[in-house]
C-alpha positions as CSV (number, residue, x, y, z in Angstrom):
1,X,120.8,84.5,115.5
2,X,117.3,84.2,116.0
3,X,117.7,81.9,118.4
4,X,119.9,83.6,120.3
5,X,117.2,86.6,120.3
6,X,114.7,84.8,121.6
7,X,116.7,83.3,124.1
8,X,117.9,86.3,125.7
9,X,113.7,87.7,125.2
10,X,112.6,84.9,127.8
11,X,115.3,85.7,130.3
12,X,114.5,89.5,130.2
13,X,110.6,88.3,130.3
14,X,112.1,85.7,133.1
15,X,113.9,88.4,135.3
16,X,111.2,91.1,134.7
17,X,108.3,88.1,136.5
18,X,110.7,87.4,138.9
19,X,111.3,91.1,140.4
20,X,107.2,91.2,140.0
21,X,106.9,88.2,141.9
22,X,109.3,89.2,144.5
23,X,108.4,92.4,145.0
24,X,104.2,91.1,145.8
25,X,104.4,89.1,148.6
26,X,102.7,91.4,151.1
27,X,99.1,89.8,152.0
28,X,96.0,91.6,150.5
29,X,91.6,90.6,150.4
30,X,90.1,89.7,147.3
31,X,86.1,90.3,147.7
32,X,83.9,89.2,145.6
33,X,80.2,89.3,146.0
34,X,78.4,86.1,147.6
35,X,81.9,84.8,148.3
36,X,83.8,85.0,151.9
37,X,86.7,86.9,151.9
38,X,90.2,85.6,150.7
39,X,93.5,86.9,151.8
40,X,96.2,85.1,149.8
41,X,99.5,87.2,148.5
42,X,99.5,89.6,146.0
43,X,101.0,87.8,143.8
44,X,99.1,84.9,143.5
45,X,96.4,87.1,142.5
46,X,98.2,88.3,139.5
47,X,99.1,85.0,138.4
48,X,95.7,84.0,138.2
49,X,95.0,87.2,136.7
50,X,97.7,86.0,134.0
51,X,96.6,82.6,133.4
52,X,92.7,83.3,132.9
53,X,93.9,86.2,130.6
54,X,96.3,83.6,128.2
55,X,93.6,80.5,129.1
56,X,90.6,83.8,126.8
57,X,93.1,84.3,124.6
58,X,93.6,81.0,123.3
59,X,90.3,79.9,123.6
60,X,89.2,83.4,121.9
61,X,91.4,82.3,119.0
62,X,91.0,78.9,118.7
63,X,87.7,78.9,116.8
64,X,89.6,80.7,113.9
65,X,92.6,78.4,114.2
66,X,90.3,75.3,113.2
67,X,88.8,77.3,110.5
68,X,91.7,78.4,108.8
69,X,93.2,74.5,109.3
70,X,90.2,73.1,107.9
71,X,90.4,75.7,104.7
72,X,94.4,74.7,104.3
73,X,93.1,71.5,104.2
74,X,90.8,71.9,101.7
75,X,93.3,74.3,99.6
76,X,95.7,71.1,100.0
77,X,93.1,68.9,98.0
78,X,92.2,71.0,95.3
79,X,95.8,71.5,95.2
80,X,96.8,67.4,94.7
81,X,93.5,67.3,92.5
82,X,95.1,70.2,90.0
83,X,98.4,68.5,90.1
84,X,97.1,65.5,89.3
85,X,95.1,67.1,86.2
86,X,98.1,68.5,85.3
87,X,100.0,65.1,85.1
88,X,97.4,63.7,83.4
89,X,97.2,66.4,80.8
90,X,101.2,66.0,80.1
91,X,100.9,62.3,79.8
92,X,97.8,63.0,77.2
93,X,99.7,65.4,75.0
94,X,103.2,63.4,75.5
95,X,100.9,60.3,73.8
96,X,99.6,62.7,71.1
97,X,103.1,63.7,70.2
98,X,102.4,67.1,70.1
99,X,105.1,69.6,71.9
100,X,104.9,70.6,75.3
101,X,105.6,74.6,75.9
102,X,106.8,74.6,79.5
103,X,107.4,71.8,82.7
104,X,104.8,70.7,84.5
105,X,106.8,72.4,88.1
106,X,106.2,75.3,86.8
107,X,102.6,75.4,86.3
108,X,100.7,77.6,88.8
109,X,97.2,76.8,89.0
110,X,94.5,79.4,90.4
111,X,92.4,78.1,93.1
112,X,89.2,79.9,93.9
113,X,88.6,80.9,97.1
């Protein structure tokens, strides 16, 4: 179903670009201090408009995204490390003989942030 949604999303995004690009052509100036004059189409214009936009916003964000992958890595190794103290403690108390109140799966350990 989801798939579906998103599906018909990019051909309503699709046609909507389409009618933008069609209806742009027409010639206009772009002037830009120190620069000669360009006359391109319209449209052409807002396409570059579009990709500098998405090329910010993915650059804006990608300082984050390597931050928050370098703390789910880090989360991941303390992770393995608890797990692995958890084993360890099992095998420990399975030597001593002494009962064991719950399975190790469901052990939840804290991790500080």
């Amino acid at each position: 179903m989801l798939k579906w949604l998103s599906i018909v999303m990019m051909f309503i995004v699709f046609i909507a670009l389409l009618a933008v690009t069609l209806g742009n052509t027409h010639s206009v100036d772009f002037n830009l201090v120190g620069l000669p004059t360009t006359t391109w189409p319209l449209v052409v214009f807002l396409w570059m408009a579009f990709v500098i936009g998405a090329l910010v916003g993915v650059l804006s964000m990608l300082g984050r995204l390597l931050r928050l992958r370098g703390e789910a890595a880090d989360l991941s190794k303390k992770l393995k490390k608890a797990q692995q103290a958890n084993v360890d403690l099992q095998a420990q108390l399975d030597q001593q003989g002494k009962p064991v109140a719950m399975n190790t799966a469901d052990v939840i350990v804290p991790v500080q942030p």
